[in-house]
MARRO-646290 format. One record per atom (N, C-alpha, C): residue in three letters; x, y, z. Coordinates in steps of 0.2 Angstrom, whole numbers, plus 5000, padded with zeros to 4 digits. Layout:
N
AlaXYZ
...
# end
This chain:
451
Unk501748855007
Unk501848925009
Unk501148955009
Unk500949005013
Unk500349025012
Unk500149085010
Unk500649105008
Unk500449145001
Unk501149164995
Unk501049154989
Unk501249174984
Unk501049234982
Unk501649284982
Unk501549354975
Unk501949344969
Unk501349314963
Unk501849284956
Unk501949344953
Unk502549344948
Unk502649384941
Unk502849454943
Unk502949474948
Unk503049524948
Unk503849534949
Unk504149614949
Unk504649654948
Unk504949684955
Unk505349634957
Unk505549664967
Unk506049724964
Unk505949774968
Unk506249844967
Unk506549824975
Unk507249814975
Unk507649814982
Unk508149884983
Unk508349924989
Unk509049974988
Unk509549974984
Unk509849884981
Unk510149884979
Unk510249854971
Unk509449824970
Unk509349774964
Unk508749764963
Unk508649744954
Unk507849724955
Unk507949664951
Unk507349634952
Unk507449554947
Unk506849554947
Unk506349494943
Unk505849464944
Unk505749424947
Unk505349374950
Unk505349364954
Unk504749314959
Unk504449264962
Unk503749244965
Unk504249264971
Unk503849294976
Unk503849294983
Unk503449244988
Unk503849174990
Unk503549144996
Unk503449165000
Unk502749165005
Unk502849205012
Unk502449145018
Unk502849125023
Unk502449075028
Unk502649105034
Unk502149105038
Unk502249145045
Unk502449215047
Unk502149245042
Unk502349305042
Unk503049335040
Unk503249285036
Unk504149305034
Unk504249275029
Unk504449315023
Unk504649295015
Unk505249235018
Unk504949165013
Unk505449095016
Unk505649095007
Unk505549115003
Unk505849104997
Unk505749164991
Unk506249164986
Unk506149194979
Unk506449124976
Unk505849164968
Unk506049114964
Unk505649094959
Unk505549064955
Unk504849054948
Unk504448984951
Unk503948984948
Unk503348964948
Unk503348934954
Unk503548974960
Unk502948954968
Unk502348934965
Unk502248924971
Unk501348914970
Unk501348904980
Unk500848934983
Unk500448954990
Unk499848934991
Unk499648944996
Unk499048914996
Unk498248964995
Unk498749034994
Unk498549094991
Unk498949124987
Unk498649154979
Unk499349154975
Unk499049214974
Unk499349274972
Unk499149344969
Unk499649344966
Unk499249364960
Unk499749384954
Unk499949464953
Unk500349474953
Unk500749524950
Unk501049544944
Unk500849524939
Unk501149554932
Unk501049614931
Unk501849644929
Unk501649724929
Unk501749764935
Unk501749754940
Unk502249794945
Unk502449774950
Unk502849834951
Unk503249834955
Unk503149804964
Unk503549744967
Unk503749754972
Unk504049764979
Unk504049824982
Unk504149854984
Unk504449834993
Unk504949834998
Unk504749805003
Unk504249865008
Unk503849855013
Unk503649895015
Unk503949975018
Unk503650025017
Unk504050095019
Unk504050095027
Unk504350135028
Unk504650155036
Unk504450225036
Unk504050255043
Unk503950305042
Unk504450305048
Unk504950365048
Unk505450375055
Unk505150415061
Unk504850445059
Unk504350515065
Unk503850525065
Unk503450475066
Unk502550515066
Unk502350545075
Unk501850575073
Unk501450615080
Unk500850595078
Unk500650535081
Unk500050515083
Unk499850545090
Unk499050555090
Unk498750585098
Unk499450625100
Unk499650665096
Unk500150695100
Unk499950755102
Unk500050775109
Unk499850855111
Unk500050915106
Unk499950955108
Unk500051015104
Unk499651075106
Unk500051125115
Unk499451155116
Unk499051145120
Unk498451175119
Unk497951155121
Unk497551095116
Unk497751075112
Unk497451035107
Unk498050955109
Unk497850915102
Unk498150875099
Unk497950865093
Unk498450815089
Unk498350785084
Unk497750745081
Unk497450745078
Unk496850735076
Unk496750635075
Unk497350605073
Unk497450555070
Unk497650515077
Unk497150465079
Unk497250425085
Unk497850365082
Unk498050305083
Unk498550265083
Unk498250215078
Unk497550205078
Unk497250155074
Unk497150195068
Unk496750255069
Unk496750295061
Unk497350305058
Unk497850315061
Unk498550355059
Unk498950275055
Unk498850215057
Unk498950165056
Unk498550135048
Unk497750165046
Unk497450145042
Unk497750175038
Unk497850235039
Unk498050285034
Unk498950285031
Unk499150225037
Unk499850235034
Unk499850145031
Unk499450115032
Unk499350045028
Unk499250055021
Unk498550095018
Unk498350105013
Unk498850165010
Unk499650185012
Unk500050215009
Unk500550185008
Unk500450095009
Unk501250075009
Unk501750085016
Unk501550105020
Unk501750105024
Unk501750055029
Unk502250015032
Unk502049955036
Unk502449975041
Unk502850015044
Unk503150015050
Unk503350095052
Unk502950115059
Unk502950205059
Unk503250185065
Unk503850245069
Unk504050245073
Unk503850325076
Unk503350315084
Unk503150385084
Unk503650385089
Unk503450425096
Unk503750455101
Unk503150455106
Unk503650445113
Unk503450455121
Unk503750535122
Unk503250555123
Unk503650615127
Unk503450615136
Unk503950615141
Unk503750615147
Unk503450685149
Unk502850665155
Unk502550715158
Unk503150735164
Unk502850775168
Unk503650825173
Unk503650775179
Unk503350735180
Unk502950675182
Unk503150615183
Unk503250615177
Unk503450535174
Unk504150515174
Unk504450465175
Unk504950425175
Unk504950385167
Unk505550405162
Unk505550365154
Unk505250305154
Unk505250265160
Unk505150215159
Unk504350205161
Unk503950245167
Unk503250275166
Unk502950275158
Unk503250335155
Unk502950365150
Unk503050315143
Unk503250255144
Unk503250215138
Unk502850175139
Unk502750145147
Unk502250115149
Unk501350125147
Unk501450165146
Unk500950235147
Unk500750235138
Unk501250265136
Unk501350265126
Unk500950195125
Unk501450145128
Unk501250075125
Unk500550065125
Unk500350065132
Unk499650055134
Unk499050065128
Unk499050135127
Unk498950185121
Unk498850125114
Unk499650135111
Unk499750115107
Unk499550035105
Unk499550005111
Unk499549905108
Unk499049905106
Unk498349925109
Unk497749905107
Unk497449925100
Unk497649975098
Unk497750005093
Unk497949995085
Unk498649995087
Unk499049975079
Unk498949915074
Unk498549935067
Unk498649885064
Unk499349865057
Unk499749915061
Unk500349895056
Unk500849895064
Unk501549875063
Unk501949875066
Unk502349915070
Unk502349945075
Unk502750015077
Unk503449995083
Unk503650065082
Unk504250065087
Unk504250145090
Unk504750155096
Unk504550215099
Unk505250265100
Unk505250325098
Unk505850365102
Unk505750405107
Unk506150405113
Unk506050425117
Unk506350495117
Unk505750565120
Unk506050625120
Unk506150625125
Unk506750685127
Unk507150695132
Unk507050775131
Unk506450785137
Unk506150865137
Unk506750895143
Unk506950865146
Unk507450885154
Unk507850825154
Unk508550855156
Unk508850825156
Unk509150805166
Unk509150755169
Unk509050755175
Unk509550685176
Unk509750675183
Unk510150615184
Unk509650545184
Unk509150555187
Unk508750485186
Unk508350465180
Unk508350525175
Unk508250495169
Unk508950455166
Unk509550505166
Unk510050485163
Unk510150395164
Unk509950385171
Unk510050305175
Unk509850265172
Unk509250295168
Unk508350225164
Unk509050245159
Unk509350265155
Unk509350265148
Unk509650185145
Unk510250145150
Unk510550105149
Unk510050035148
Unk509750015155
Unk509049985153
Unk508449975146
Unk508450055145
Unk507950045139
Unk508050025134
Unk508750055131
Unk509250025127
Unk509049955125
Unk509349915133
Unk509349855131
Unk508349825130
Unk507949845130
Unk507249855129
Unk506949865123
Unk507449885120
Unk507349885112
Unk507149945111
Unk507350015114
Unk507550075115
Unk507950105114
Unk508250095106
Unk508850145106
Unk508850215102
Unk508350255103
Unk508550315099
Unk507950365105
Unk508450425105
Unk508350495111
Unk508150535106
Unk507750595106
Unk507650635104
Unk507850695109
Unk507950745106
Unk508050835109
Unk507950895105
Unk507550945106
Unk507551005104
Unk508351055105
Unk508351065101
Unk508951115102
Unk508351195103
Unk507551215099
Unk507351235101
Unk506451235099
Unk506151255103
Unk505551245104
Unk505051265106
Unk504451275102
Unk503851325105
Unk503651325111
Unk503851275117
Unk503851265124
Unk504451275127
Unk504751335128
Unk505551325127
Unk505751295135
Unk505351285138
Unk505851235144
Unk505851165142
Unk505551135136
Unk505651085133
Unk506351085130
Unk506751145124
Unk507351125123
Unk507951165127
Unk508451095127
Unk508951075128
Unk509551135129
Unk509951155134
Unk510451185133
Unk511051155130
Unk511551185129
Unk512251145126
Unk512451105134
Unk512651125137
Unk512851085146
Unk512451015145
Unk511651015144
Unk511250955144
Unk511350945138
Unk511550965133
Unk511650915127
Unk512150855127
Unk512650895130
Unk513350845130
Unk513250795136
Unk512950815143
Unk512650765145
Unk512450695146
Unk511850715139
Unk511550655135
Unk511950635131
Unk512450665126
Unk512850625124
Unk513150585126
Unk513350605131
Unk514150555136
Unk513650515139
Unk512750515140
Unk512350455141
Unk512550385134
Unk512150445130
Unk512150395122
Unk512750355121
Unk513050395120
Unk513950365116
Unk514050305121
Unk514150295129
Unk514050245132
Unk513650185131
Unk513250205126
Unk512550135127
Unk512450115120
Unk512850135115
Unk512750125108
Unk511750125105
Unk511650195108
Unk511150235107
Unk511150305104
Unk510650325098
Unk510850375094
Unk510350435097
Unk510550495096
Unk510250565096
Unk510050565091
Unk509150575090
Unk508850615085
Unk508650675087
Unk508950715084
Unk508850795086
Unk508650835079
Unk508250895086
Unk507950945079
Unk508251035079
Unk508551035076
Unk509351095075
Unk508751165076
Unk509051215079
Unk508951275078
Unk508951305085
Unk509051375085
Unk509151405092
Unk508451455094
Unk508651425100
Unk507951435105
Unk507951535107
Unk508251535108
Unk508751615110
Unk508251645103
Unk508351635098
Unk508151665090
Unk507451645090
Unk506951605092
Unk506451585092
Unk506151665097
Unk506251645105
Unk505851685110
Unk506051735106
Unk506651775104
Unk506851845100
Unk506151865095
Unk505951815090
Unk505851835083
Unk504951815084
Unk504951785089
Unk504151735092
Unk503851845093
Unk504151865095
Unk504051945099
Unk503951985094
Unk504451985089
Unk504552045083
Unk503852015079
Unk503651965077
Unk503251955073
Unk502651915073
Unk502151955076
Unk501651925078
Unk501151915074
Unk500651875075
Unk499751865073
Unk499751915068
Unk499451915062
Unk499151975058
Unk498451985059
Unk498352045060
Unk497552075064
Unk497152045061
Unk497152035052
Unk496551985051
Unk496951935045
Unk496251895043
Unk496551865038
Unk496851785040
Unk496951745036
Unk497551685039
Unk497951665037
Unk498151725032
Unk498851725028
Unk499251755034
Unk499951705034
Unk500551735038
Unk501051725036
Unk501251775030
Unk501951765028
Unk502751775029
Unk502551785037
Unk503251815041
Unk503451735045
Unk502651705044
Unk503051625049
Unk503651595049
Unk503951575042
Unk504751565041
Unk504851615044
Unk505251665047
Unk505551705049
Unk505851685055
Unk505151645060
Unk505151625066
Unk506051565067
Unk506151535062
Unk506651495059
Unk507051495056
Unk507351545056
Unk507951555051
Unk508151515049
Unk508351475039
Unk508951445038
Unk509651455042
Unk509851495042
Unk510651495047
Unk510651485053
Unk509951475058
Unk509951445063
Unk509851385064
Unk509551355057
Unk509751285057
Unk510451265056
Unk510551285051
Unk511251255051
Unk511751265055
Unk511751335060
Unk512051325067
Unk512051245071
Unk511551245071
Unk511251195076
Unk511551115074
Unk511451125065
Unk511951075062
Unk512551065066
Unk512951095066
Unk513751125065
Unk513851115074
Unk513451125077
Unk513451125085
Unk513351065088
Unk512951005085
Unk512650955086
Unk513150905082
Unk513650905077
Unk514050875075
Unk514650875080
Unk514750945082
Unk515350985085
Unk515450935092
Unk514850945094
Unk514750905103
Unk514750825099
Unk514450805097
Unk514450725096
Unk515150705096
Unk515550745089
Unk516150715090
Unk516550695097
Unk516550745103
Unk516950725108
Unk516750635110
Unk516050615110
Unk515850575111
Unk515850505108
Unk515950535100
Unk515850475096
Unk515150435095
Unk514350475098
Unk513650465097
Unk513450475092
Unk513150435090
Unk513050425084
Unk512250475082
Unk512150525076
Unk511650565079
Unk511150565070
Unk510550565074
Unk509950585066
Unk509750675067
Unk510050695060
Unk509950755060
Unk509150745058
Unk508750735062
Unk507850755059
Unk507550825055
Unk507350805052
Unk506850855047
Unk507350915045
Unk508150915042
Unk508350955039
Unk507850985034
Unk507951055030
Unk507351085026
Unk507951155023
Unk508651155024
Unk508651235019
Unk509351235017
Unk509651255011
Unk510051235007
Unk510751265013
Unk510751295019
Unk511251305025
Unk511451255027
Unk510851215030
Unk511251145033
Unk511251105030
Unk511351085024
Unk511351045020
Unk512451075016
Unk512251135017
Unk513051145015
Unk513551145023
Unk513251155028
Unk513651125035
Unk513651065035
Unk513151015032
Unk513350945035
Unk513750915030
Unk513750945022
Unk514250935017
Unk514850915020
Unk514850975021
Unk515751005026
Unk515850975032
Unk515350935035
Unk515850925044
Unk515650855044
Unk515150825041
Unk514850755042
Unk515250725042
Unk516050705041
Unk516550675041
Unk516750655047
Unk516550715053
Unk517050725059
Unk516550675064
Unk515950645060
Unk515850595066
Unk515550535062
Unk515750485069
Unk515450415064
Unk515150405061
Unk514450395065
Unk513850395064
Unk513550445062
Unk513450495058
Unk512950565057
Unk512550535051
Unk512050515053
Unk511150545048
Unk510750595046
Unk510550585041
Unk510150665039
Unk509550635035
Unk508850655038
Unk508350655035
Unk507950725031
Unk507550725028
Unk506950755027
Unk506050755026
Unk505750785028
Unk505250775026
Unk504850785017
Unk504450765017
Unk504050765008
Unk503950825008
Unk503650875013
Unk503350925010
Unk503950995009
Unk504450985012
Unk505051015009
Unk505250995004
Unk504850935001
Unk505350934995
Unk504850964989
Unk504150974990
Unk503650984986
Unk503351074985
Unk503651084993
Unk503151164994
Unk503651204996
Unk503251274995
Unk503951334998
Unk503751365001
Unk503851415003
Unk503751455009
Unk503351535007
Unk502951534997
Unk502451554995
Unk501751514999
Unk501651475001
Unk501151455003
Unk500951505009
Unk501251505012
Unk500951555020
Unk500651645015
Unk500851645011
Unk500551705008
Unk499851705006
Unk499551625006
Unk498851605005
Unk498251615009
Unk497651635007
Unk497151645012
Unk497351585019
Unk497351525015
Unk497451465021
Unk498151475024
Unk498451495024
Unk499151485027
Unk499551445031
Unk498951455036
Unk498751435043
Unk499051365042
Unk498651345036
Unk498551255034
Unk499251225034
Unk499951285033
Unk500451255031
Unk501151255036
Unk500751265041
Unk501451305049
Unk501551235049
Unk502451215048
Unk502851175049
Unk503351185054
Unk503651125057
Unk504451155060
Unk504951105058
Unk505451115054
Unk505651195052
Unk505051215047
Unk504751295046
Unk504351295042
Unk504751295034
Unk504251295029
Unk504351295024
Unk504851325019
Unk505251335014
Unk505851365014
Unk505751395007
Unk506151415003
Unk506251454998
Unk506451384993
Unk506451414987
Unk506451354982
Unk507251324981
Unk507751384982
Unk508451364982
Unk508551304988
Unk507851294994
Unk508051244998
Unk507951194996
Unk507451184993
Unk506951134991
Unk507351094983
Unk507751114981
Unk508251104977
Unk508851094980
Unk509151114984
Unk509651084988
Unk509451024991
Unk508851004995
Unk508650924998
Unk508550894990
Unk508350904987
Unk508450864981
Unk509050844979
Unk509650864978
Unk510250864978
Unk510650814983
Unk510350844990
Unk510650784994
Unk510250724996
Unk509750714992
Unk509450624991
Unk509750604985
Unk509850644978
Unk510450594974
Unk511050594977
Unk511650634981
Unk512150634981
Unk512050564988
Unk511550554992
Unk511650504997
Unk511750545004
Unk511850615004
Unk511950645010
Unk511350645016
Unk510850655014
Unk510050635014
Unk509750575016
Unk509750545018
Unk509650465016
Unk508850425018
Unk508450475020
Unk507950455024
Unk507350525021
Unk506750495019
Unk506250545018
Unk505550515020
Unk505350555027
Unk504750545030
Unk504150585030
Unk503550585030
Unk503050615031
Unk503150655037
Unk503150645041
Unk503150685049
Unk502350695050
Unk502050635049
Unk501150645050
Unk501150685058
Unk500750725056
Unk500450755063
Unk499850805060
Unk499350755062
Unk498650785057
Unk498350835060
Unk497850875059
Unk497650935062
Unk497150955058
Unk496450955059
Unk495850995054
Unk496251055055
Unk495551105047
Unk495551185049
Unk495551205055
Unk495151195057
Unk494851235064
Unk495251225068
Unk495751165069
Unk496451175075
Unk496751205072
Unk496951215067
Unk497451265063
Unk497351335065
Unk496651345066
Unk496351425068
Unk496551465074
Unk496951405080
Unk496951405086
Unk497751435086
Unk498151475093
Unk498651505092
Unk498451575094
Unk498951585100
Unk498951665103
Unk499651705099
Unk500051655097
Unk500551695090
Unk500651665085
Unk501151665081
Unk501451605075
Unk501751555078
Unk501951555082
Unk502451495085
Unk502151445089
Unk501351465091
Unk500751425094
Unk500251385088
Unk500451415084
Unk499851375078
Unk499951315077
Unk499451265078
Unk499551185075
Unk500051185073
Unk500551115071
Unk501251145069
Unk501151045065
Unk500951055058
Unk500950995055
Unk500350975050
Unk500550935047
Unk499850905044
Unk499850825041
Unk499250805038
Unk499250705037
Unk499650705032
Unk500150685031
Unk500550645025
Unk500650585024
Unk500450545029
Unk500850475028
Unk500550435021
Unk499750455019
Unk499650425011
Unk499750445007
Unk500150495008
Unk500550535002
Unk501350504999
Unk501550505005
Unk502450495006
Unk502550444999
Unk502350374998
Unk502650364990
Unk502450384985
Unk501550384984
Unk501550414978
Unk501650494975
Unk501750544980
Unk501850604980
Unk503050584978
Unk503250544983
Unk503950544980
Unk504250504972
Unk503550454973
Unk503450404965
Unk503550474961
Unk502950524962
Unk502650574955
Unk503450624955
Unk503550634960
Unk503950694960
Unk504750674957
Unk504850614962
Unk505750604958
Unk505650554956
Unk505450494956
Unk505650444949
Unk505150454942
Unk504550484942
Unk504150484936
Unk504550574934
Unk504650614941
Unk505050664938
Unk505550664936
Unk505950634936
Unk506650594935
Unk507350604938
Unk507050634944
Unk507550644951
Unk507850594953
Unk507650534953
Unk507750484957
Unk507750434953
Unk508050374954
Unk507750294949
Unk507350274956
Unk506950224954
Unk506650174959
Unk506850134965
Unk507750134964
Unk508150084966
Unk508250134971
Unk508350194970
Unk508550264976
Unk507850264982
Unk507450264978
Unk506650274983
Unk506550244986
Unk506550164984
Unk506650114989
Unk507050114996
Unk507750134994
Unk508250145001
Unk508050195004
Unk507850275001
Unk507550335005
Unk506950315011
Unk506450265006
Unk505750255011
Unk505850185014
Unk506250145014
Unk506350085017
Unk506950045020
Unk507250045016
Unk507950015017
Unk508550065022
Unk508650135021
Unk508850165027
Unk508550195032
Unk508150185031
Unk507750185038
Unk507750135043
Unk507550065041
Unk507850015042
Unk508450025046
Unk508950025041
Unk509750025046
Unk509850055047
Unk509750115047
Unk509950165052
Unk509650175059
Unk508850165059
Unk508450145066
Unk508550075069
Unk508850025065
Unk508949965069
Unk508349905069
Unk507849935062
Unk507249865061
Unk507649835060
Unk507949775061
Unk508549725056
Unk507949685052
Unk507349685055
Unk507049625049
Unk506549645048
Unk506449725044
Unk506249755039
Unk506749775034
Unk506349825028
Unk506749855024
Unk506949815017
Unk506849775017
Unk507149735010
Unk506749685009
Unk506649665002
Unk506449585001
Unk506649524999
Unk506849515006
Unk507249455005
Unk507049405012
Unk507349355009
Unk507249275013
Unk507449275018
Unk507049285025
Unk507049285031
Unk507049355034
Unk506849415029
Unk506249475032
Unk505749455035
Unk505349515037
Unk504849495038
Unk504449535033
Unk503749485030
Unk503149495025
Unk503049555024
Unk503449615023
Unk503049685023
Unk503149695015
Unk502749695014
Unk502549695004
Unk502149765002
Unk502449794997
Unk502049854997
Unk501949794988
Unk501149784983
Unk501149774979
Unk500949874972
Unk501349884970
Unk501649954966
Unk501249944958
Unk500749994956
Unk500549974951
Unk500850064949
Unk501450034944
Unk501850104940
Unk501350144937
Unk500950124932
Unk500450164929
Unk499650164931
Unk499550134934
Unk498950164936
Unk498950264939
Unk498350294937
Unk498250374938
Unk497950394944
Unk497950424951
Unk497550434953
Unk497650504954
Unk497150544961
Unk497050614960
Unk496950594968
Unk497450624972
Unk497750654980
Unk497250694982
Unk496850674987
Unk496550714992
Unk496350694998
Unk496150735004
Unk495950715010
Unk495450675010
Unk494950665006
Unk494350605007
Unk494750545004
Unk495150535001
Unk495650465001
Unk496150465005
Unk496350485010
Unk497050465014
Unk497050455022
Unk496350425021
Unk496250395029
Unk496650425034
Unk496250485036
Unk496250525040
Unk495850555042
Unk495950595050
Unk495250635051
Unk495550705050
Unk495950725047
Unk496050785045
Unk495550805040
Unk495450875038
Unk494950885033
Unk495150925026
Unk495750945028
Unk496250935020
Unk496950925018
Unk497350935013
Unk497850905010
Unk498050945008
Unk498950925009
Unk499450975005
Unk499150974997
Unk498950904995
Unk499050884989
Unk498450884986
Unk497850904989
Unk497450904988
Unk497350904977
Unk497150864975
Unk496850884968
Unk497350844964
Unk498150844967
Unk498650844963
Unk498550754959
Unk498750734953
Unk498650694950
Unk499250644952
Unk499450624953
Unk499950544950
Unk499850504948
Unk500450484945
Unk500750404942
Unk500750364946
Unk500650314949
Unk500750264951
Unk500350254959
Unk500250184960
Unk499550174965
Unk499550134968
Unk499650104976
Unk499850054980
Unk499250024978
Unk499149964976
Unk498749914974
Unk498649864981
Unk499249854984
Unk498949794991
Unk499849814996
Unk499549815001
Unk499949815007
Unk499749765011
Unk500549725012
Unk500549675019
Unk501049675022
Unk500749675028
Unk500949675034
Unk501049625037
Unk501849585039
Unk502049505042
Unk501549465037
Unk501349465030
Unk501049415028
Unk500049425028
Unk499949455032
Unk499249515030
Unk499049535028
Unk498549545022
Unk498449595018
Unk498249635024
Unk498349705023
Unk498049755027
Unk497649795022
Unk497949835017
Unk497549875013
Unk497549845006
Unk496849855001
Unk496949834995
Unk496349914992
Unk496849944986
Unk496749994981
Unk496350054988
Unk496750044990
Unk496750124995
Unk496050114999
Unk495950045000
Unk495450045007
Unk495649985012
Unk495650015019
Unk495949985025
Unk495649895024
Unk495849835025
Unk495749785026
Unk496049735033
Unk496349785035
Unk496549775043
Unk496249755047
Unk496549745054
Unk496349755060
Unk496749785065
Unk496049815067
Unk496449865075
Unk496749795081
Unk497449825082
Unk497749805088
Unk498149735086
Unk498149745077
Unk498549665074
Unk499349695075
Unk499449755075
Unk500449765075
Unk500549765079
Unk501249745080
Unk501649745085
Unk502049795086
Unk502249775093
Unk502949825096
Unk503449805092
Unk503949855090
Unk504649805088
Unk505149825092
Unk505549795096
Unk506349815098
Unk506749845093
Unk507049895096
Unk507749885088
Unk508349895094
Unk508849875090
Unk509449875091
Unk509849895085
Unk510349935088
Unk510749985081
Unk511349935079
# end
């Protein structure tokens, strides 16, 4: 074998045991005691983890007249040294391009680049007959998951209801899922008007406003509503307020397939932040919500309703944060990818929200099979090698000059935790060890999925 991780403690979705991990050719070929490889690393005393799944990052993503700060090689350093071995971002097509163009194009981009492993969603900014045609093709490409705005700071970006069901009766044909982002566009242009720029200052505390709670949860209830005629299987993306979390309770039933994620920073921060000098620093979509939300998402990751928690990396200095002719034009994100387990570690299993076994499935295991990695997400014989090495008590202290990024600051900045990604591999690679990159640009691969 060509490498051995002895003595340590496999923390899987469904079990934990102890354990040596064989790994040859980049795929764990054994468990079991006193391996021995031709590289042994010992592990006594923590926990191993299989590698996390980031569901939606925006890398080099536009924004405006801007982009994202974090290019595909940095986005990927920064998602290695956080335990992160596999991110799946997004093609958006130009007015231009054919889906099958704009992947060519993403790819291009992204091959050179990634030293962990990725996969791609395709957004569907317009919905038109000669896109609907690529969709069956892509599918079989290892393109199964669409994305759509129900609404959107570019609003000829999102979708009508007429073009939503369209794309469904595309999806439901091709055993291909809708990941969708709920809320109405109609309420956006409305409230985009009523509440604008504050004359000075960078505090903007009317930004949530731009997003009603109740407008998400419409868009819940609307997006369940129409899948059902189809039977499309759909990920409800970045839910954030204790509205749609009591509509999904209630209708999730009426279709097969229905998923529900959230992001970390819903689960950490409220919607007191935009009252801060920095405010600026914290424009999300959906934006940040009240505490009763942020307690409801907590609720629906122990109950299982939930099943998915991602960073939603889309990094931005200051100074892009400063840009915007109203609230609904400011940078719209921030770097979380090296935060996602130990900020989830600190907050729900050391806070006692969560056991270990929970964390595991929320960052790796249903992400996995719900997106269709089949040989990711577990630690088990005939995965492939993605190792996160988990050291439970080690103390560190959260900032932007450790989270391998070009952003210039952190939700978490100062914040202290428990526990500390000691080594990340990727297929059988070390890639990062004690929060410094050890990689190489353009070692990941593409991966197909299949749902």
């Amino acid at each position: 074998m060509d490498i051995v991780i002895k003595n340590g403690t496999v923390i899987n979705a469904g079990d934990s045991f102890k354990a040596d991990i064989g790994i040859r050719n980049g795929k764990i070929v054994a468990l079991g005691d006193d391996l021995s490889g031709m590289e042994n690393i010992d592990a006594t005393g923590k926990y191993i983890l299989p590698g996390l799944i980031e569901v939606h990052s925006y890398l080099e993503s536009p924004f405006g007249n801007t982009r994202s700060i974090d290019n595909f090689f940095r986005g990927s350093q920064a998602a290695a040294c956080g335990g992160v071995t596999t991110i799946i971002d997004r093609v958006v097509p130009n007015l231009d391009e054919s889906l099958t163009e704009a992947i060519e194009n993403r790819r291009e981009l992204a091959d050179a680049q990634v030293a962990i492993d990725y996969s791609l969603h395709v957004c569907m900014t317009r919905v038109e007959e000669s896109l609907l045609e690529e969709i069956p093709s892509l599918v079989n490409q290892g393109y199964p998951s669409f994305e759509a705005y129900m609404s959107c700071r570019e609003a000829e970006c999102a979708l009508s209801e007429s073009d939503m069901l369209l794309l469904m009766q595309a999806l439901g044909e091709t055993n291909s899922m809708l990941l969708l982002h709920c809320g109405s566009q109609a309420l956006l242009d409305h409230l985009r008007e009523q509440y604008p720029l504050p004359e000075q200052g960078e505090a903007i505390p009317r930004y949530p406003d731009l997003y009603p709670p109740e407008a998400e949860a419409t868009g819940v209830l609307q997006a369940i509503s129409l899948a059902r005629h189809f039977e499309t299987p759909i990920y409800l993306h970045n839910l954030s307020s204790w509205d749609a979390i009591q509509i999904l309770s209630q209708y999730h039933h009426l279709v097969p397939r229905v998923h529900a994620g959230c992001s970390l920073h819903h689960l950490t921060h409220t919607r007191n932040s935009y009252q801060l000098p920095d405010g600026r620093n914290y424009t999300c979509t959906p934006p940040l919500r009240r505490e009763s939300d942020t307690q409801a998402l907590w609720a629906g990751l122990v109950s299982g309703l939930v099943q998915v928690v991602g960073s939603t990396h889309r990094a931005f200095t200051r100074e892009q944060k400063k840009l915007g002719s109203d609230l609904a034009s400011i940078p719209e994100g921030f770097a979380n990818l090296g935060a996602l387990l130990p900020v989830l570690f600190q907050k729900g299993v050391v806070g006692k929200r969560l056991s270990l076994i929970q964390l595991v499935g929320l960052l790796s295991t249903w992400p996995a099979q719900i997106f269709g990695l089949n040989n990711k997400g577990a630690v088990s014989i005939g995965k492939d090698a993605d190792l996160v090495i988990f050291d439970p008590m080690e103390r560190t202290q959260l900032s932007a000059a450790t989270m391998q990024t070009e952003s210039d600051f952190c939700l978490y900045e100062g914040l202290e935790v428990q526990g500390q990604v000691e080594m990340t591999l990727s297929r059988g690679k070390i890639v990062a060890e004690n929060g410094r990159f050890v990689g190489e640009q353009g070692a990941g691969q593409f991966i197909p999925r299949r749902l």
